[in-house]
C-alpha positions as CSV (number, residue, x, y, z in Angstrom):
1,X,115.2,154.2,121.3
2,X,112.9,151.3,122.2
3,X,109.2,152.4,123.2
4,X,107.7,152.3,126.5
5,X,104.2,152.2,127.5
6,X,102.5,155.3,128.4
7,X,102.1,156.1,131.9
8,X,101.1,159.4,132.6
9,X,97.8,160.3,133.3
10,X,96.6,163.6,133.4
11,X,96.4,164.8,136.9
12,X,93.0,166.7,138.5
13,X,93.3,170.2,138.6
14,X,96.2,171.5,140.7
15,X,95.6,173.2,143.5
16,X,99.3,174.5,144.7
17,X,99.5,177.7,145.6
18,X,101.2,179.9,143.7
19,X,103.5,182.5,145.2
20,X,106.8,184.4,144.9
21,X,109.1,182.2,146.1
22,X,108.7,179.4,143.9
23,X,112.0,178.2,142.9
24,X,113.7,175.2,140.6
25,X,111.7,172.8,142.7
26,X,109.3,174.9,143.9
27,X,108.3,176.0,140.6
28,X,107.9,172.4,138.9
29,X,104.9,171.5,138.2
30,X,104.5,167.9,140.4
31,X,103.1,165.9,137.4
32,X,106.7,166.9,135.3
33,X,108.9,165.5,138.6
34,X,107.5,161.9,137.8
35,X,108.5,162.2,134.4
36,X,111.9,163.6,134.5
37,X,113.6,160.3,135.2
38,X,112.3,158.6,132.3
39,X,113.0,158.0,128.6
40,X,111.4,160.6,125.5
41,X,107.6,159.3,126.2
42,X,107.3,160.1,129.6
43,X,109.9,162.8,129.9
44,X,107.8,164.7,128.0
45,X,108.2,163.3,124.3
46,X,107.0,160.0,123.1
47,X,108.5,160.1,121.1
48,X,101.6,158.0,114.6
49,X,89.1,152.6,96.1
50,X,90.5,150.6,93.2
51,X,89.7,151.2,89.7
52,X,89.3,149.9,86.6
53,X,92.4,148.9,84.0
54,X,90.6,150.1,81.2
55,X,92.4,152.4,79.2
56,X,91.6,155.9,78.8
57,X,91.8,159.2,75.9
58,X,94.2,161.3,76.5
59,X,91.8,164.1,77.0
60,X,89.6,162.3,79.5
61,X,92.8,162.0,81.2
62,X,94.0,165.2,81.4
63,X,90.8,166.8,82.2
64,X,90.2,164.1,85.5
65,X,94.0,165.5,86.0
66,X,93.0,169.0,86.4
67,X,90.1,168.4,88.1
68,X,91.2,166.8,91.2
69,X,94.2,169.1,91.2
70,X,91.1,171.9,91.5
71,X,89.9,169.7,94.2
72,X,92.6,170.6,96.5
73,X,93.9,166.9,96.7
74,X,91.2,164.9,96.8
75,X,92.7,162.6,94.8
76,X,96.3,161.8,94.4
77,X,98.0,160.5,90.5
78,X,101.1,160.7,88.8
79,X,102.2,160.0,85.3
80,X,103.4,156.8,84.1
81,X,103.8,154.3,81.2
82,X,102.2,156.5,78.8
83,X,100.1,158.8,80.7
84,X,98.1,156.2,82.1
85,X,96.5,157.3,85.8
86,X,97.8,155.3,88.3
87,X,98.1,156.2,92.3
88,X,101.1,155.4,93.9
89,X,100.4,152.3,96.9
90,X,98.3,153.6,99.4
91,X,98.3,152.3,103.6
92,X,94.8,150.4,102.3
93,X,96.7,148.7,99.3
94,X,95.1,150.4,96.5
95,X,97.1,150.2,93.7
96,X,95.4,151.9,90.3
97,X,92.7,154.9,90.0
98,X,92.0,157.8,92.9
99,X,93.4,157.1,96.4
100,X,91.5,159.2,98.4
101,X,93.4,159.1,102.1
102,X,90.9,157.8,104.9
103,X,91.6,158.5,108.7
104,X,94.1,155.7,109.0
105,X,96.3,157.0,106.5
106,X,96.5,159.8,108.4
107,X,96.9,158.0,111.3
108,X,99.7,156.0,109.6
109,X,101.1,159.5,108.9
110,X,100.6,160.1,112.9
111,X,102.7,157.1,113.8
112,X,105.7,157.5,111.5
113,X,106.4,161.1,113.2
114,X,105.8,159.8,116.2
115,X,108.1,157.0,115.6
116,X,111.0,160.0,114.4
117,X,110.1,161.6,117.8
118,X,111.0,159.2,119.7
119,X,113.9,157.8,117.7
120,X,115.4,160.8,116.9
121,X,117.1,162.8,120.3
122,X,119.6,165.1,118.5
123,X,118.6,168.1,118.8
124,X,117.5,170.9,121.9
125,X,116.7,168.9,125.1
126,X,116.9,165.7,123.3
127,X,113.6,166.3,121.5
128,X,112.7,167.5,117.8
129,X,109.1,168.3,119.6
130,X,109.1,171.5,120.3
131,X,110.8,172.9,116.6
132,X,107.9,171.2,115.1
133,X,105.5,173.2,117.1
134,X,106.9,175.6,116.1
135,X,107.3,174.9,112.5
136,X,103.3,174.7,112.1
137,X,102.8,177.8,114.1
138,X,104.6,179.7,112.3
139,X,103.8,178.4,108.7
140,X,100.1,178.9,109.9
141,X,100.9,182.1,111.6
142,X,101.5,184.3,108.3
143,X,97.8,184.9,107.7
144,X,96.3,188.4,107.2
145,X,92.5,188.1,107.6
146,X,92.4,191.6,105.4
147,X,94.0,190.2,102.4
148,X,93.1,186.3,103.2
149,X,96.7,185.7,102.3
150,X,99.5,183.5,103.7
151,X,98.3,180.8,107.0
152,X,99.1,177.0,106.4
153,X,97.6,176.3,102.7
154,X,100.4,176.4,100.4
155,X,103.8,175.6,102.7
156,X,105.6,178.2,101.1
157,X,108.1,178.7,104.1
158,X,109.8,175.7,101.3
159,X,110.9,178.5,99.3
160,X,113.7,180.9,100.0
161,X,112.0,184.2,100.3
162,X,109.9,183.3,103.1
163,X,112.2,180.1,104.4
164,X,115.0,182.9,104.9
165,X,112.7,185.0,107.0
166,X,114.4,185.9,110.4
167,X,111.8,184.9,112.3
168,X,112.2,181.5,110.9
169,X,115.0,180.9,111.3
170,X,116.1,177.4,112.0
171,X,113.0,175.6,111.1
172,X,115.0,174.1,108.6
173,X,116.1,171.1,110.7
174,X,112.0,170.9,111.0
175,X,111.7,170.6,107.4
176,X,114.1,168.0,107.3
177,X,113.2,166.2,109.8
178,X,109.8,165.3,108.5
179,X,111.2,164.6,104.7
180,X,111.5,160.5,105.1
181,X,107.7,161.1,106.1
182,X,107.0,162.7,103.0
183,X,108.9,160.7,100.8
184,X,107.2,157.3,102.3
185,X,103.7,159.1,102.0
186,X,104.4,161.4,99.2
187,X,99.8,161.4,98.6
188,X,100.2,163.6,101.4
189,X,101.0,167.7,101.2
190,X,103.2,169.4,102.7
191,X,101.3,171.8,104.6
192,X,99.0,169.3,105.8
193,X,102.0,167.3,106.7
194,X,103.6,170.1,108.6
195,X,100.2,171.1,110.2
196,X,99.9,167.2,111.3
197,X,103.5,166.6,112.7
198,X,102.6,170.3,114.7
199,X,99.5,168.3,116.2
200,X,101.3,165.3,116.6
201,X,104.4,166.5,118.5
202,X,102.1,168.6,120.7
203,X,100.1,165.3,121.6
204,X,103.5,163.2,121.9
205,X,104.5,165.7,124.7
206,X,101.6,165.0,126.7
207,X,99.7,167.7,125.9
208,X,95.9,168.0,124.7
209,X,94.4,166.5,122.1
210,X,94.2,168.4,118.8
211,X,91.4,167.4,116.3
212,X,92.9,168.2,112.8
213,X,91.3,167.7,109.1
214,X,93.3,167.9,106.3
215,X,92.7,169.5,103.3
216,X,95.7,172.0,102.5
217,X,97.4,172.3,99.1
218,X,101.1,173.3,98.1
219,X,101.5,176.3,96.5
220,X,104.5,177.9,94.2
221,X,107.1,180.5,95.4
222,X,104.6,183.2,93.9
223,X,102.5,182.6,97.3
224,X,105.4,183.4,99.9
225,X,104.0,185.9,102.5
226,X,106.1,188.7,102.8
227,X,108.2,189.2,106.3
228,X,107.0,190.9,109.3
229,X,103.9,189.0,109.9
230,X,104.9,187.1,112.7
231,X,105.7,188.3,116.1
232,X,109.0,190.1,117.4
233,X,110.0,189.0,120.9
234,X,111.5,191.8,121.6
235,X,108.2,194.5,121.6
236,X,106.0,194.8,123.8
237,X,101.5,194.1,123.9
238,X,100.5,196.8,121.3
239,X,102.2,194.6,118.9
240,X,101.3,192.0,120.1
241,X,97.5,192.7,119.4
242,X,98.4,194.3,115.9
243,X,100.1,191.0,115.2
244,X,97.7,188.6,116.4
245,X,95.1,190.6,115.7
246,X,95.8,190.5,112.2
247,X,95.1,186.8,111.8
248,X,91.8,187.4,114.0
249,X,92.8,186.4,117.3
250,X,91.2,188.5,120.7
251,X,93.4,188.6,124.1
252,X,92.4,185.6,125.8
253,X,93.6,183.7,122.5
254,X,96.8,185.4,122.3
255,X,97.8,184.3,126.0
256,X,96.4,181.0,125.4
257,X,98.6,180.5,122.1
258,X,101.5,182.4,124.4
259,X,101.5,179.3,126.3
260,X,103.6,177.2,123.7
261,X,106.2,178.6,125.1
262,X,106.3,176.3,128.0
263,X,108.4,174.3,125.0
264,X,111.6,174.5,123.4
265,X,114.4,177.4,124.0
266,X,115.7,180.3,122.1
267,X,119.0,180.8,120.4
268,X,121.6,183.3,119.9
269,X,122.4,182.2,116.1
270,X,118.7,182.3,115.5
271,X,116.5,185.5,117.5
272,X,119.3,186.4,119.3
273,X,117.5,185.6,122.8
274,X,119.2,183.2,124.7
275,X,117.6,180.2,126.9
276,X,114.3,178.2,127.7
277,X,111.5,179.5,128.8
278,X,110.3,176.2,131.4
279,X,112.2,174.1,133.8
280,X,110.8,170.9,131.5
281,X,110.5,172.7,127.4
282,X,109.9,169.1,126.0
283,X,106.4,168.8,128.2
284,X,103.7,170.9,127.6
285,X,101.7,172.1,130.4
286,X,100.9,175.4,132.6
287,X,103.9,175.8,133.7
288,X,104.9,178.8,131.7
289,X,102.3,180.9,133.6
290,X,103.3,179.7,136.9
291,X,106.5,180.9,136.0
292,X,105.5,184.3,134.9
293,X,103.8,185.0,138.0
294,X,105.7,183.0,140.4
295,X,109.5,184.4,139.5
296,X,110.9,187.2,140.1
297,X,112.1,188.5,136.8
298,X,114.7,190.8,136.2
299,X,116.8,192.1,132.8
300,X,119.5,189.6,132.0
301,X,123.1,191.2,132.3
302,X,124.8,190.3,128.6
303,X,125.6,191.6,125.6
304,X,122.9,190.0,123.7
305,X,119.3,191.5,123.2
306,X,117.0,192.8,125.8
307,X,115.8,189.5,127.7
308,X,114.7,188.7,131.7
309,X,116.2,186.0,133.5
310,X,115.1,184.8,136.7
311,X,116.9,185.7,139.8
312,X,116.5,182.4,141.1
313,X,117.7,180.1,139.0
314,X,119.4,182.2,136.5
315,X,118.5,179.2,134.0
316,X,115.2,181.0,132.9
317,X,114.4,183.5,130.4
318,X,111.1,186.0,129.2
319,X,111.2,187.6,126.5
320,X,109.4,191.4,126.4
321,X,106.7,189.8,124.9
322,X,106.5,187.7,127.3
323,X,106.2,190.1,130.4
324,X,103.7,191.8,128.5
325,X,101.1,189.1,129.3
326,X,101.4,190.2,132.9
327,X,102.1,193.9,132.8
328,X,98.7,194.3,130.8
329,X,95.6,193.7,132.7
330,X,93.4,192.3,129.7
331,X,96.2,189.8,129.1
332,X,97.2,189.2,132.7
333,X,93.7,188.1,133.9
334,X,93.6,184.6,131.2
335,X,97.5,184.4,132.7
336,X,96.3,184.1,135.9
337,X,93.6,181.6,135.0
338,X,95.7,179.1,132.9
339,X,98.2,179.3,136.1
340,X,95.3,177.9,138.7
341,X,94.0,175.6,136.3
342,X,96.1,173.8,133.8
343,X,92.9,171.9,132.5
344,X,91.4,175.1,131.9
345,X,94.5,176.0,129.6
346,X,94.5,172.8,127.8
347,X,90.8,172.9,126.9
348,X,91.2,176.7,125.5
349,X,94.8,176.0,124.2
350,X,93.5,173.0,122.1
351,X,90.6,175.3,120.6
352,X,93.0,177.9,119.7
353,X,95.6,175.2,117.8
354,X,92.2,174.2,116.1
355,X,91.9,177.7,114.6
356,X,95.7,178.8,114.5
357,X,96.2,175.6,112.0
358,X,93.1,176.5,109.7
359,X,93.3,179.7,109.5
360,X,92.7,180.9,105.6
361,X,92.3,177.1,104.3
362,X,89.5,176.7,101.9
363,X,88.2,173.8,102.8
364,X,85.9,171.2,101.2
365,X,85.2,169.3,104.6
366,X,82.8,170.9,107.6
367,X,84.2,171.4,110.7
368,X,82.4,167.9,112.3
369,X,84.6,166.0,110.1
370,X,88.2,167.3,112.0
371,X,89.4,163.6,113.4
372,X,91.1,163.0,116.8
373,X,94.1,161.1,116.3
374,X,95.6,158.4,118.4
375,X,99.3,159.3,120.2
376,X,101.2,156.5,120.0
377,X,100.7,154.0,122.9
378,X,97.3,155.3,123.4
């Protein structure tokens, strides 16, 4: 699919009223209408130091080896003729000794999923956007602030264990999806690739920007989180709060994280639920809130698991979870806010990425070195 400039800009904040008869039109928010005719970008996806040749001992070697492997990949080598330490080519043409990745690897990184997300239309909606969302939620999402276990740092969802869990199911296509990237930039890890392409599609799909510093390793099947630490759509807020509340999150960050599901759609072979969530699941925006308040939701009549539908449409679906937000008054009140104010939602949805994505990483670099990358025609 050939690229086409950006042209959305983000609009001021809305002022429509919101009220119970909002409908398929009614209910779209005016900034997706302009976008719905047009092609992945603006329909809501855009889709991104040399060193000597001296020769070295073997034991100096090995011992530089383990030490940048302690660093957390600071460095990146691999074996060859002899044990000699060479780097594979790096985006700034090094060639021998440590390649330590600068911001425009990473923005080379950037680009290539960008490209994929715009190439690539075979999947839900014709965008892979929202599954790698949702692939860096949830491989982030495993942390227990009691134990400091599981969150991004390792990518152990590669394994079977914790790759079979139910509530992950069907992130393989994800994972595949984002092998050429790894294989052309193998310096980089998976988990801060996964994190990355999660900031990248989220950016692609016109949503906020998401400063992001890398800094993740890989870790071995040994490290796989054990299942039950991410949330079931079908309970209601107490778990909700035990769930999030595990990883450290209050209620204002739990609605504000609640909002990715303005993207994507559930699946029957997969949760069991059935449907999307938004009018337009390959944008992000406010929308999901304006939904939740403006339908009128009632339980969908099927032999699947408990789910709403709307009684407009009937295209719509909320989960229990999901109705939670507005049957609790702590939640409902940051519901209510995100719904006037969709620049309100992206500044607080932004911080809350930011923290989801780092949650139990031990990193080397302070929190005023997280870089901003570029989207693609920006």
């Amino acid at each position: 699919m050939a690229a086409t400039p950006r042209t959305f800009t983000r609009l001021a904040a809305r002022t429509t009223p919101i009220n119970s008869t909002l409908r398929l039109t009614a209910t779209r928010n005016p900034r997706l209408l302009a976008l719905e005719c047009q092609t992945f970008r603006s329909s809501s996806r855009r889709g991104y130091a040399s060193g000597s040749n001296a020769k070295s001992s073997p034991i100096g070697y090995y011992a530089t080896f383990a030490a940048l492997a302690a660093a957390g990949g600071a460095g990146y080598f691999y074996l060859n003729n002899g044990g000699i330490a060479e780097v594979k080519k790096g985006s700034s043409g090094e060639t021998r000794g440590v390649f330590t990745p600068r911001k425009e690897d990473y923005q080379q990184v950037y680009n290539e999923i960008a490209k994929l997300l715009e190439e690539k239309d075979d999947y839900d909606d014709g965008s892979y956007g929202p599954v790698i969302v949702r692939l860096a939620w949830h491989c982030s999402g495993t942390y227990d602030k009691q134990t400091n276990t599981g969150g991004s740092n390792g990518a152990t969802m590669r394994f079977a264990p914790e790759g079979d869990h139910g509530a992950n199911a069907g992130l393989k296509a994800a994972r595949d999806f984002l092998e050429p990237v790894k294989e052309k930039h193998s310096w980089i890890t998976y988990s801060d690739l996964w994190t990355l392409a999660g900031v990248c599609a989220i950016q692609e799909m016109q949503g906020p920007s998401i400063p992001w510093r890398p800094g993740r390793t890989d870790r071995d099947v040994s490290m796989c989180t054990p299942d039950g630490r991410l949330p079931d759509g079908a309970k209601d807020q107490t778990h909700l709060r035990a769930i999030f509340g595990r990883m450290g999150f209050d209620d204002r960050e739990i609605v504000a994280l609640s909002g990715a599901h303005a993207l994507g759609r559930c699946h029957t072979d997969r949760s069991g639920f059935q449907g999307p969530w938004s009018f337009s699941p390959t944008v992000v925006s406010n929308d999901y809130f304006r939904l939740l308040l403006g339908e009128k939701w009632v339980w969908k009549k099927w032999n699947g698991p408990k789910q709403y539908e709307d009684t407009g449409s009937k295209t719509l679906m909320m989960l229990p979870t999901d109705m939670a937000l507005v049957k609790d008054a702590s939640f409902k009140k940051h519901v209510e806010r995100y719904a006037k104010d969709d620049g309100v939602f992206f500044k607080e949805f932004s911080d809350v990425i930011v923290k989801l994505l780092e949650l139990g990483v031990p990193f080397q670099s302070k929190e005023e070195d997280r870089m901003t990358l570029k989207t693609l025609g920006g």
